[in-house]
C-alpha positions as a printed NumPy array, in Angstrom:
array([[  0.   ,   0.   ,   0.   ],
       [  3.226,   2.26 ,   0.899],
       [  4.617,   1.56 ,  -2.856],
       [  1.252,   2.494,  -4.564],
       [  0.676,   5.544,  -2.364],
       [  4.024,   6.602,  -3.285],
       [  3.352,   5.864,  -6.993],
       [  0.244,   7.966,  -6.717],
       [  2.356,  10.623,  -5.196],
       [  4.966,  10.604,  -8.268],
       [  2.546,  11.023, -10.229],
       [  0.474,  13.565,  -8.989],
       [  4.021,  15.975,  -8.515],
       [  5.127,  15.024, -11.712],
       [  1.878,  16.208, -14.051],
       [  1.646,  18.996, -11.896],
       [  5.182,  20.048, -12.826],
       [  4.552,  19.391, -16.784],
       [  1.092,  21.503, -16.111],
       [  3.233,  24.298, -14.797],
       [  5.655,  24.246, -17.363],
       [  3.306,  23.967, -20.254],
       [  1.493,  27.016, -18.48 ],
       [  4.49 ,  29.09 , -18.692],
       [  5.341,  27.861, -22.136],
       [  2.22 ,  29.132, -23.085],
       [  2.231,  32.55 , -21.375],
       [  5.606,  33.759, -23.304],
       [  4.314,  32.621, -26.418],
       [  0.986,  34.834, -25.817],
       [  3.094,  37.635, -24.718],
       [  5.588,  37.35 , -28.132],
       [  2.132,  37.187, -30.324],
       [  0.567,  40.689, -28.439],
       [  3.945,  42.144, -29.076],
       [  3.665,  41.366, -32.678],
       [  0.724,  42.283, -32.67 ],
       [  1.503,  45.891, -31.517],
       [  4.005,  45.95 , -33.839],
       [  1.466,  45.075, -36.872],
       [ -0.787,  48.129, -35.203],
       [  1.581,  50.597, -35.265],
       [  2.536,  49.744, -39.052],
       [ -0.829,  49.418, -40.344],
       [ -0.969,  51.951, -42.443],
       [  2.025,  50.503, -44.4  ],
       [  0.093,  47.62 , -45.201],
       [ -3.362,  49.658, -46.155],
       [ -1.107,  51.67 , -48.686],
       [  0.073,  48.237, -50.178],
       [ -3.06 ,  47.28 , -50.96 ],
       [ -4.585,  50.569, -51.718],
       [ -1.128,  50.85 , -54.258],
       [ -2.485,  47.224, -55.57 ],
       [ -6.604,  49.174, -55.998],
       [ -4.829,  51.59 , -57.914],
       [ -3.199,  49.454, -60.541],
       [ -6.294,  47.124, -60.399],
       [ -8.312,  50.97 , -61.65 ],
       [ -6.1  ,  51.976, -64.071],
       [ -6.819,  49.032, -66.108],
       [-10.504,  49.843, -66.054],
       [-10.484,  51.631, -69.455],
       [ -8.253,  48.417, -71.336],
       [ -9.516,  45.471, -70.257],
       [-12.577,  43.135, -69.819],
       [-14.848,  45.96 , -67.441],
       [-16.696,  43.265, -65.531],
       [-13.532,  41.059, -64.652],
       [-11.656,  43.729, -62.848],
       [-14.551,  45.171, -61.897],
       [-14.783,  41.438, -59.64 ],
       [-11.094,  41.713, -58.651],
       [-12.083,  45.866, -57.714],
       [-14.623,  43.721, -54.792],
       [-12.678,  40.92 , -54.043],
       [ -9.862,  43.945, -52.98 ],
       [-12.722,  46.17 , -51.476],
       [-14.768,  43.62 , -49.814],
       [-12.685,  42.986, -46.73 ],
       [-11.32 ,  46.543, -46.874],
       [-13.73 ,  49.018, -47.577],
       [-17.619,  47.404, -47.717],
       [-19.086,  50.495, -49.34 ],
       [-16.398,  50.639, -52.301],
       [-16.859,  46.896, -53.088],
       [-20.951,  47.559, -53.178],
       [-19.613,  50.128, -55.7  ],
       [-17.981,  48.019, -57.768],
       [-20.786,  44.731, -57.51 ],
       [-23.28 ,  47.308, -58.613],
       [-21.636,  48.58 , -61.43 ],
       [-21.053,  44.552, -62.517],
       [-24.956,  43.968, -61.89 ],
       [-25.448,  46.666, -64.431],
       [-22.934,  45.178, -66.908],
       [-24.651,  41.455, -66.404],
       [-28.276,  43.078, -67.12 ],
       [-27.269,  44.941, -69.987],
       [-25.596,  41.62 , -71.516],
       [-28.615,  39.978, -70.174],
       [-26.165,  36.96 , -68.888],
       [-28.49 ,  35.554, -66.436],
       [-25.235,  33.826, -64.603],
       [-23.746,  37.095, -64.316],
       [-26.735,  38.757, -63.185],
       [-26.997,  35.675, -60.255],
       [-23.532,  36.468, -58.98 ],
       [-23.432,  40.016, -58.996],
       [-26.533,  39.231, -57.05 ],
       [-25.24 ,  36.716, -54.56 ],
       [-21.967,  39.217, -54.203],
       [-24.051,  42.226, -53.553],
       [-26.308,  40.32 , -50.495],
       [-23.126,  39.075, -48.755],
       [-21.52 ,  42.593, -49.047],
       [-25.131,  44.01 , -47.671],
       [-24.956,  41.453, -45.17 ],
       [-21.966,  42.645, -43.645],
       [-23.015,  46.458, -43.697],
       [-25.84 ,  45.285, -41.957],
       [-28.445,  45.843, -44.777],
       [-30.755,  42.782, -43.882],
       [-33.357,  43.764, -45.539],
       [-31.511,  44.594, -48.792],
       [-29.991,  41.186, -49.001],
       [-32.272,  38.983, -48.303],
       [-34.515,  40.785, -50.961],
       [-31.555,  40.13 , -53.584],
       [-31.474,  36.573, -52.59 ],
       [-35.2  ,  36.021, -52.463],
       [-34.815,  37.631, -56.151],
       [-33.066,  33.727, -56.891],
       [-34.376,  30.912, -57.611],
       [-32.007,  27.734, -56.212],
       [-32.808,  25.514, -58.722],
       [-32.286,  27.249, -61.974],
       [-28.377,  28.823, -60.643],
       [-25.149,  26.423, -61.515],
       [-24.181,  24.003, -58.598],
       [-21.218,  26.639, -58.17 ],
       [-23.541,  29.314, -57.33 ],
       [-26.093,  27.36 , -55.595],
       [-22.998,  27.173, -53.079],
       [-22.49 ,  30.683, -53.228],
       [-26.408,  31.438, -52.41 ],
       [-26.497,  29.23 , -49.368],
       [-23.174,  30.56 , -48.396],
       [-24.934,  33.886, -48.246],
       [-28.328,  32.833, -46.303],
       [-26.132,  31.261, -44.305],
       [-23.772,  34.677, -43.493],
       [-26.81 ,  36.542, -43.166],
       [-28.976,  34.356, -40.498],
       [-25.73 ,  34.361, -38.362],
       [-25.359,  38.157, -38.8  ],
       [-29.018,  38.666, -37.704],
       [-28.614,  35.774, -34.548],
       [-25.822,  38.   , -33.628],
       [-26.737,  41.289, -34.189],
       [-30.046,  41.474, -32.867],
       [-31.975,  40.549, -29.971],
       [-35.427,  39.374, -31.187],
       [-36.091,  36.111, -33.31 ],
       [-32.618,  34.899, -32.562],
       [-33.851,  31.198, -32.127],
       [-35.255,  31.699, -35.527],
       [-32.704,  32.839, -37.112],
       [-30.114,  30.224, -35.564],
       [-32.283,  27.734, -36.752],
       [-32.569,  28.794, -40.346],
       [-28.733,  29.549, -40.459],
       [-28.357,  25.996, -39.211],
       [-30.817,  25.15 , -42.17 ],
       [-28.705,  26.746, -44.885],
       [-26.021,  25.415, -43.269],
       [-26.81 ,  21.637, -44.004],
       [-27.959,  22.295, -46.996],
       [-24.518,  24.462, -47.972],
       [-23.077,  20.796, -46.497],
       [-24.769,  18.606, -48.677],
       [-23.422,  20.399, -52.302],
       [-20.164,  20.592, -50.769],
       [-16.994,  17.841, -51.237],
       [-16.525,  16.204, -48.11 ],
       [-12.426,  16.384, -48.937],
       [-13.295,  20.288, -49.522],
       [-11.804,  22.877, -47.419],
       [-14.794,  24.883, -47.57 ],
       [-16.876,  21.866, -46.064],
       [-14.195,  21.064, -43.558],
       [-14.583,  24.773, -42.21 ],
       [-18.353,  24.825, -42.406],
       [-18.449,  21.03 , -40.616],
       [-16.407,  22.561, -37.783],
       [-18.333,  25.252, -37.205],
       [-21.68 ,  22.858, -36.963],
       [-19.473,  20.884, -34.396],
       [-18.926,  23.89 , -32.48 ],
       [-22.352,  24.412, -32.338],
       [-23.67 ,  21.012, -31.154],
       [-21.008,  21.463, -28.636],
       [-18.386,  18.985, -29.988],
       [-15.778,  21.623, -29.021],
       [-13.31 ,  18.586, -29.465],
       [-13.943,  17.355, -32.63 ],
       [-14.063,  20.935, -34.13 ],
       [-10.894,  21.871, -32.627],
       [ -9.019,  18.821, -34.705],
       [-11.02 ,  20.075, -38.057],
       [ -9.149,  23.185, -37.407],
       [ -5.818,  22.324, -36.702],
       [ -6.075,  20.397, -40.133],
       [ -6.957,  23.168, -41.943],
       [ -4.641,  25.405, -40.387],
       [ -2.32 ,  23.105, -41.148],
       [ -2.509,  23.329, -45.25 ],
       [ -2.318,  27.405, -45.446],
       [  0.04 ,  29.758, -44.983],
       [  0.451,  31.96 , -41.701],
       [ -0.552,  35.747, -43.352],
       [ -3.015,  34.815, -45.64 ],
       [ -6.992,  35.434, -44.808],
       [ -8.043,  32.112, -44.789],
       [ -5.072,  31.514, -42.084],
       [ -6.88 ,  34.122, -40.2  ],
       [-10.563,  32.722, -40.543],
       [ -9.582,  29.539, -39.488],
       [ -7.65 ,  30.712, -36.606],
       [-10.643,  32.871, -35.734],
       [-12.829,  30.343, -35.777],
       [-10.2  ,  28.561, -33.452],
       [-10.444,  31.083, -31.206],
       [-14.226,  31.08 , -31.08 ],
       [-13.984,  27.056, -29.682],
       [-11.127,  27.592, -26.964],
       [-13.66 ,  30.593, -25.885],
       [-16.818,  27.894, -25.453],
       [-14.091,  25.375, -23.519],
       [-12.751,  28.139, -21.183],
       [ -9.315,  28.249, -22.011],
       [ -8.6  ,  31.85 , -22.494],
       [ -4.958,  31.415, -22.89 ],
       [ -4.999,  29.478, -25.934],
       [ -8.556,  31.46 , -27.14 ],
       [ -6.198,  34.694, -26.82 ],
       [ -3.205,  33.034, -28.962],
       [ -5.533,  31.764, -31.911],
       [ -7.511,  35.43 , -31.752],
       [ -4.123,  37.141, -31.664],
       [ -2.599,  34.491, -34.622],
       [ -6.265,  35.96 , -36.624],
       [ -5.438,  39.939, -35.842],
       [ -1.996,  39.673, -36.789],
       [ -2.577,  38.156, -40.064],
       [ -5.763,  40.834, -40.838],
       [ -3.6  ,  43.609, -39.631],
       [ -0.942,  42.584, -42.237],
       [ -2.971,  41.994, -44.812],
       [ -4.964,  45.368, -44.566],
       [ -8.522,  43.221, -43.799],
       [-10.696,  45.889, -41.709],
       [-13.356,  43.248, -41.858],
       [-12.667,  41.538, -39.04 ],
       [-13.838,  40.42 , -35.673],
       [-10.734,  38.651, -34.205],
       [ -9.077,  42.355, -33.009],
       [-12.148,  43.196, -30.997],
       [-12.748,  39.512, -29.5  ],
       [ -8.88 ,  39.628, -28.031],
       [-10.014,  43.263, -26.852],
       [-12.713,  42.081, -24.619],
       [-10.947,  38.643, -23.82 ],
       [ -8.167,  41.155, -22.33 ],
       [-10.498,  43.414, -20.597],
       [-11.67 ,  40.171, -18.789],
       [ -8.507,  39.171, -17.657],
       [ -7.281,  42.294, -16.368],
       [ -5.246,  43.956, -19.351],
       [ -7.02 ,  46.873, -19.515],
       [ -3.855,  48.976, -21.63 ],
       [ -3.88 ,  46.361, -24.22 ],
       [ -7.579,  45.822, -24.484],
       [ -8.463,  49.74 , -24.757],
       [ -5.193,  50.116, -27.816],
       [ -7.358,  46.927, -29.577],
       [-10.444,  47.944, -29.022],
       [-10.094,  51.008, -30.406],
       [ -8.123,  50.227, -33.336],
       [-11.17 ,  47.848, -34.024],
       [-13.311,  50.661, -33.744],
       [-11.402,  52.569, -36.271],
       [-11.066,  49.906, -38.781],
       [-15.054,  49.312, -38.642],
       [-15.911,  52.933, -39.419],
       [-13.161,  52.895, -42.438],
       [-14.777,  49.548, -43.615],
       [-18.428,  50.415, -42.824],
       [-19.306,  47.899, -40.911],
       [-22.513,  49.252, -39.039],
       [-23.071,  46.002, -37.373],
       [-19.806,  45.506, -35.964],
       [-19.385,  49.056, -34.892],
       [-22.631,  48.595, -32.772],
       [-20.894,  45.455, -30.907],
       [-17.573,  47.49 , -30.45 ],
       [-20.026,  50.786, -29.26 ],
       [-21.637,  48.657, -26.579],
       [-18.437,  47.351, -24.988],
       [-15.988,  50.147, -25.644],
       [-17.385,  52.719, -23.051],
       [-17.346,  49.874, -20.783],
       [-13.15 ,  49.352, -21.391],
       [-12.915,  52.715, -21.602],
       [-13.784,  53.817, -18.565],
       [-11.964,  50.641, -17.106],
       [ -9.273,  51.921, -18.336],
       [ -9.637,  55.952, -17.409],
       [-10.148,  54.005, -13.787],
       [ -7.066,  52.53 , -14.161],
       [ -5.527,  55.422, -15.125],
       [ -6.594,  57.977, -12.424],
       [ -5.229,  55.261,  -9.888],
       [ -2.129,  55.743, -11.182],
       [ -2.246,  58.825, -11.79 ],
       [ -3.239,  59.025,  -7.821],
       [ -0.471,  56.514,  -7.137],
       [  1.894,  59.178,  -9.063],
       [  1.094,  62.116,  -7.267],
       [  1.761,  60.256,  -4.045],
       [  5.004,  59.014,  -5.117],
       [  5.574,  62.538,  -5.988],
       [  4.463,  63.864,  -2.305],
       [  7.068,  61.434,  -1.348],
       [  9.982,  62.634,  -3.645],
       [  9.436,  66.124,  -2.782],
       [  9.565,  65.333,   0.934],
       [ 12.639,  62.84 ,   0.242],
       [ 14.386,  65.981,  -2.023],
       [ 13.875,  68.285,   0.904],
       [ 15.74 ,  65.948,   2.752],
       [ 18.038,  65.116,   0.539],
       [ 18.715,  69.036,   0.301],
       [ 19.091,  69.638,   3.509],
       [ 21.542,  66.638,   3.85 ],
       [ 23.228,  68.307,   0.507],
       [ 23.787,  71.228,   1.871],
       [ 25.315,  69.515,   5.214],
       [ 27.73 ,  67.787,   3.847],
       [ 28.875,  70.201,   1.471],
       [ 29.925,  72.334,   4.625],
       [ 31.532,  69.386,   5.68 ],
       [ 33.105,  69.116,   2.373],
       [ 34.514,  72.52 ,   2.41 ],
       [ 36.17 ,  71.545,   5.825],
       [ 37.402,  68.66 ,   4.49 ],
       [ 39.116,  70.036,   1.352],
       [ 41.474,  72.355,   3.707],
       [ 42.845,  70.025,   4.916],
       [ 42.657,  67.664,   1.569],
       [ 44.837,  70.256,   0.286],
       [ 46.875,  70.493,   2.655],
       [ 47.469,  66.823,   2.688],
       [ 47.731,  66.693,  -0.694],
       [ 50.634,  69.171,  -0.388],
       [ 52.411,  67.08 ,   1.549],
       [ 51.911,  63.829,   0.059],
       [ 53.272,  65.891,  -3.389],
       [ 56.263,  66.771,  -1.638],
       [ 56.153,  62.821,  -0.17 ],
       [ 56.017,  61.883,  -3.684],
       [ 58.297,  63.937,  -5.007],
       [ 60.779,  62.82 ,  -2.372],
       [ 60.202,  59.386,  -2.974],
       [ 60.859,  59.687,  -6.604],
       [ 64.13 ,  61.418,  -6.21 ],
       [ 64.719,  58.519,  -3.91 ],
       [ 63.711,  55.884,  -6.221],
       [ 66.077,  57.57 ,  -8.927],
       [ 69.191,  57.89 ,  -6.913],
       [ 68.361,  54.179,  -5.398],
       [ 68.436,  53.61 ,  -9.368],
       [ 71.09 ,  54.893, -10.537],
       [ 72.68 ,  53.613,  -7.491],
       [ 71.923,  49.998,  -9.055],
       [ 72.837,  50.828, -11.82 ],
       [ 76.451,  52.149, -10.41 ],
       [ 76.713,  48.814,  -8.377],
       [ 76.225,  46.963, -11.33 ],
       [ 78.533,  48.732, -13.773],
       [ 81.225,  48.056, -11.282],
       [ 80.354,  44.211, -10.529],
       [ 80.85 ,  44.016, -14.124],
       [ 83.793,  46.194, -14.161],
       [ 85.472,  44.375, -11.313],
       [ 84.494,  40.878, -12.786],
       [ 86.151,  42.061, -16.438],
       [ 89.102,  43.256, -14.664],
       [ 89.455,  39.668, -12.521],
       [ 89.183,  37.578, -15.377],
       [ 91.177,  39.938, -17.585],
       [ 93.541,  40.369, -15.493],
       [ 94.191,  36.647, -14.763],
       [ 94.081,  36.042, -17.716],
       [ 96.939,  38.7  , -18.397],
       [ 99.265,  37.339, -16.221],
       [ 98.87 ,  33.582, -17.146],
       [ 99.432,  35.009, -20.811],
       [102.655,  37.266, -19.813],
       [103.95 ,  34.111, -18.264],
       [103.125,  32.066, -21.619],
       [105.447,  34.673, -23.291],
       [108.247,  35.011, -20.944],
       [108.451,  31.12 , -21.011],
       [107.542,  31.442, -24.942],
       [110.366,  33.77 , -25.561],
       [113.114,  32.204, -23.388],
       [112.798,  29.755, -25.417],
       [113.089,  31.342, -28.826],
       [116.089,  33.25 , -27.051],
       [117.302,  29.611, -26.244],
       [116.882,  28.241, -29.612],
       [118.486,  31.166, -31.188],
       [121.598,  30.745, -28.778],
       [122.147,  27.37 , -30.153],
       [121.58 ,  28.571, -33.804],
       [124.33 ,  31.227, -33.14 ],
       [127.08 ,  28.947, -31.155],
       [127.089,  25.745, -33.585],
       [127.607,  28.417, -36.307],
       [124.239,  27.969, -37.978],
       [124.04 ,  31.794, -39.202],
       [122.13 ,  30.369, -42.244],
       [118.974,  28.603, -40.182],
       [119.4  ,  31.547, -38.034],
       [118.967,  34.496, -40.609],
       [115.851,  31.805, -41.641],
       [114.599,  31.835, -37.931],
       [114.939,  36.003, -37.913],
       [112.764,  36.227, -41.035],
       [110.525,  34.013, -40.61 ],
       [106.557,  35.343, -39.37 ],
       [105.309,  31.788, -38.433],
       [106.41 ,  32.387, -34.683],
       [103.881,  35.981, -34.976],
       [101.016,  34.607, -36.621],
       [100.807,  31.672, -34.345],
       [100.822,  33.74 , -31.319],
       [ 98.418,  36.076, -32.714],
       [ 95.997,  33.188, -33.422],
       [ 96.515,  32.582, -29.883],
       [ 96.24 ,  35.625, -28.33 ],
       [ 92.963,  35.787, -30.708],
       [ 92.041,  32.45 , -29.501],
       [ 92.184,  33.242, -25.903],
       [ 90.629,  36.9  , -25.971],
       [ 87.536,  34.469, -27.813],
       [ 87.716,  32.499, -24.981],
       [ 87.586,  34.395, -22.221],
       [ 85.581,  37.145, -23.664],
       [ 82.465,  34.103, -24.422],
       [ 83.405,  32.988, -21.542],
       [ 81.906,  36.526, -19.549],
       [ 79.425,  36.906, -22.08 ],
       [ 78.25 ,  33.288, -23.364],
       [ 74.872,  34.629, -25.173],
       [ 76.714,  37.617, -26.937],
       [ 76.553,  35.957, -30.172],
       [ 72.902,  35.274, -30.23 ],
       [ 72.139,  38.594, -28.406],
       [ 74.124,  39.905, -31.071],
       [ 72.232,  38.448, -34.316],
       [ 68.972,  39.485, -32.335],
       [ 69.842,  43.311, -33.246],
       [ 70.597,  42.17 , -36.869],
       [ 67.729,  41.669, -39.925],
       [ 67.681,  37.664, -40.268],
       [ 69.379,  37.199, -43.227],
       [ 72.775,  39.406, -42.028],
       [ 73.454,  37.393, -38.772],
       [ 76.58 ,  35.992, -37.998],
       [ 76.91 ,  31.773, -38.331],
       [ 79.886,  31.019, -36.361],
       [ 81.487,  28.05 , -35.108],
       [ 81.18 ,  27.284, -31.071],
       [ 83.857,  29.093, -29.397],
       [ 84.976,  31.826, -31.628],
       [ 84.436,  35.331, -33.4  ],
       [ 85.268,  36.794, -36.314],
       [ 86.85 ,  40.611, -36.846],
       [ 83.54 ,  42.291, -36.782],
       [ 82.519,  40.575, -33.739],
       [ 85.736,  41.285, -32.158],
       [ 85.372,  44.882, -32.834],
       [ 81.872,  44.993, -31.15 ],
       [ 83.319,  42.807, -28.4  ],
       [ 86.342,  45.027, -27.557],
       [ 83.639,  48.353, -27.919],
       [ 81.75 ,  45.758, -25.199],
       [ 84.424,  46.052, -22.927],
       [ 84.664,  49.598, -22.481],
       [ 87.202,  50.38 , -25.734],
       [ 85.752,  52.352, -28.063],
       [ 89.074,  54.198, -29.729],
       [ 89.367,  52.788, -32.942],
       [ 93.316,  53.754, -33.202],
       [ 93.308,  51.054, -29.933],
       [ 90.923,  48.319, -31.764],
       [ 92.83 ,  48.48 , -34.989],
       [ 96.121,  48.06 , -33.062],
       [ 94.7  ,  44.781, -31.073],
       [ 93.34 ,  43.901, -34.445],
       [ 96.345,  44.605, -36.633],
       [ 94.56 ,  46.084, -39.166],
       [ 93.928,  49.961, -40.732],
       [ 91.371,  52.918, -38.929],
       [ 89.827,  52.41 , -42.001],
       [ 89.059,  49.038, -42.107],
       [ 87.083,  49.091, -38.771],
       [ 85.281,  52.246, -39.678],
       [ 84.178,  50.467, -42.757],
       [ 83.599,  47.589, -40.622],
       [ 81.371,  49.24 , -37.979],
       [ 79.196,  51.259, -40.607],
       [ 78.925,  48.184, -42.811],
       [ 77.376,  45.882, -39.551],
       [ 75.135,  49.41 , -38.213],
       [ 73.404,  49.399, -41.578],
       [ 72.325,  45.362, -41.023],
       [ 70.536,  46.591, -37.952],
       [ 66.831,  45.836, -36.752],
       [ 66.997,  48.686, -34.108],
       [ 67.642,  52.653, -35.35 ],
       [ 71.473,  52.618, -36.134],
       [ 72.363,  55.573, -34.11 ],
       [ 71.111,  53.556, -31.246],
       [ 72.796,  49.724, -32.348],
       [ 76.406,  50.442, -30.564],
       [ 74.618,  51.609, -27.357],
       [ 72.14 ,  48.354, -27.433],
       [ 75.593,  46.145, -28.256],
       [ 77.139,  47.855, -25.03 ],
       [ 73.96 ,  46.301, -22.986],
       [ 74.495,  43.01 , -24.043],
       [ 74.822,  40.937, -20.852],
       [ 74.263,  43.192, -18.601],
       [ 70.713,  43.63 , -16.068],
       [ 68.975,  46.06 , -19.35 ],
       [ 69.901,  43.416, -22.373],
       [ 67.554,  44.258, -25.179]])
């Protein structure tokens, strides 16, 4: 029993969750469609100048072409737009049909004329034109037509009045069956008229699914999208479910609105499905749009539906309006008193402001001076460093050069007592021709110089290891230096004795053995290789290895 109530339970939470869910799904959906729907209000005169722009081309070819036919296409463009301009036009093609004395002409001139009195609520006037037909002498296409109309007109008069309206339901239900029975069962037409019979006898079901099919097979902004979706809205209004009767009613307005129909209920049946849920802002804006298209379409009937609830949203919403407008002026009250405050506060701490700058000021003197002090400090502690640094690397240079120096003047004492030795023994055996050989020979000099070369490499890579690549980093990539491990070349050795602290090129061309000239030539030739500006490349080369390496 503990596992089923728990079932039960599950459930219960769980549909109630999908409910909610659903519920809100719905709500933003409604809320996108009414924004749309504003949207479509504020533009509609964009779309009644498209079709009024389609009227005009429709007239001008009045005067070329086959009177009657575009005289049909004048009503067909007039009849959801502007009732009194279509009667106009159906009129002028009743005279036309007479004259030819076309009696299928004069029938659906006829038939047009009572539906387009029907909806300017001339009752009498149309049901004399149809009375003026005889069913069974008019072609099974009008015979639809003329029940069509009986029909339209018995459900105008149920609605629109308040006597007979048993009698007239019943005879619209009459022309109804009948309009069933010449209809195609696979027929839109009888598919629409079939629902709306369900809807009647209550099968609110059963007419919704008819519906949704048809809806289905059109597309969204055309007027038989909008019917249907009316008529959709009509059933979820006779179930109670005013969220999904507002969607449909709002799918119908939209797709009116858009296509310029003024002949339409769907505006004014969201207007008073609004009022009744408490949007009065929204209701009053559609309401009395759907006033204003009535009076441009001249739709007496429907004008006398929107005159009987309008001053009923309308003062709804001038009630709604004065409590805000009561609700302002408090707020306002409140703000004043608040401002008051808020000025007297002001005006407090701006005197405790003015205390407070004095001594800002003075503080901020100080902390200048504080500031400036600091940064003096901060420089000296800099260049401080920077001393400290120059002489690390100064009295490193000098350690390692200087060892160096005295292991090499060692090399040539020992080098050069033995020269002196082997000249000695050239001179006492008597050997003056080996020793004139040994006095003019240069091999002794160029060896040592490749030595004393060899070791300033040395020792010079071996205090500044990355000055090669550091080096090639100032040049463009295709002048670097490739060099074996170990060793420089002139140019290098130039830049690495200008490291060191030598820049007199009289001293570098002596150490080098080689002209002023050359390492002029040499020095320009490597500064015009440069990445960085070439005023600047021997000071960047004098970095190299230090704290500040580029």
């Amino acid at each position: 029993m503990n596992l089923l109530k728990h079932v039960f339970l599950l459930i219960f939470f769980t549909t109630a969750m999908i409910s909610t869910a659903a519920t809100a799904a719905q709500d933003s959906k409604l809320d996108s469609l009414l924004r749309v729907l504003d949207d479509a209000i504020q533009h509609r005169k964009i779309y009644a100048d498209r079709r009024e722009a389609e009227i005009s081309k429709l007239k001008q070819l009045l005067s070329k072409a086959n009177i009657y036919a575009i005289n049909t296409k004048l009503y067909q463009e007039y009849k959801p737009y502007q009732s009194d301009s279509a009667i106009k036009y159906v009129s002028s093609n009743l005279e036309i049909a007479r004259s030819l004395q076309d009696p299928s002409k004069i029938a659906e001139s006829k038939l047009q004329l009572a539906a387009l009195y029907s909806i300017a609520g001339m009752s009498m006037d149309a049901a004399s034109l149809l009375r003026s037909l005889r069913s069974d002498q008019l072609t099974a296409e009008l015979k639809i037509g003329y029940y069509q109309a009986y029909k339209d007109l018995y459900s105008n008069l149920a609605a629109y009045h308040n006597v007979n309206t048993n009698l007239y339901r019943k005879y619209n239900a009459a022309y109804r069956d009948s309009l069933l029975q010449l209809l195609s069962p696979s027929s839109r037409n009888y598919k629409g008229v079939y629902a709306e019979k369900l809807s009647t006898a209550g099968q609110y079901k059963a007419a919704e699914k008819l519906l949704l099919e048809l809806l289905s097979g059109v597309k969204t902004k055309n007027h038989e999208y909008a019917i249907w979706s009316s008529a959709l809205g009509n059933v979820y209004k006779k179930e109670g479910d005013t969220l999904l009767q507002q969607q449909y009613f709002a799918l119908s307005a939209i797709s009116d609105l858009q296509n310029a129909i003024k002949e339409n209920t769907s505006l004014q049946a969201l207007a008073i499905s609004l009022y009744e849920t408490g949007d009065l802002d929204r209701s009053y804006a559609y309401i009395k749009c759907s006033m204003e298209d009535a009076i441009f379409c001249n739709a007496p009937l429907r004008s006398i539906v929107i005159a009987k609830i309008f001053p009923i949203i309308d003062i709804a919403h001038q009630t709604k309006e004065k409590e805000q407008r009561s609700q302002l002026l408090l707020l306002l009250g409140l703000i004043s008193v608040l401002s008051i405050g808020l000025i007297a506060a002001v005006i407090y701490v701006i005197r405790q402001m003015k205390k407070l700058e004095k001594s800002r000021l003075e503080l901020q003197e100080v902390n200048q001076l504080l500031k400036r002090l600091n940064e003096d400090l901060q420089e000296v502690n800099q260049q401080l460093n920077e001393s400290n640094s120059q002489l690390r690397e100064a009295n490193r240079i000098k350690e390692e050069y200087i060892g160096n120096f005295l292991d090499l003047c060692s090399n040539y004492i020992n080098k050069l007592e033995d020269y002196r030795k082997s000249l000695n023994k050239k001179a006492t055996t008597g050997n003056v021709e080996a020793l004139l050989k040994m006095l003019k020979s240069t091999d002794m000099m160029t060896t040592e110089l490749k030595a004393l070369y060899k070791n300033f490499d040395d020792t010079f890579l071996h205090l500044y290891p990355d000055f090669v690549t550091a080096f090639n980093n100032l040049l463009i990539p295709e002048e670097r230096f490739e060099l074996k491990p170990g060793e420089l070349n002139t140019e290098l050795r130039i830049f690495a004795l200008l490291r060191l602290g030598i820049e007199d090129s009289a001293k570098i061309a002596a150490f080098l053995r080689c002209s002023m000239s050359t390492i002029y030539n040499y020095r320009t030739k490597v500064r015009n290789k440069t990445l960085v500006p070439r005023e600047d490349f021997e000071d960047y080369v004098k970095k190299i290895g230090t704290i500040s390496t580029f």
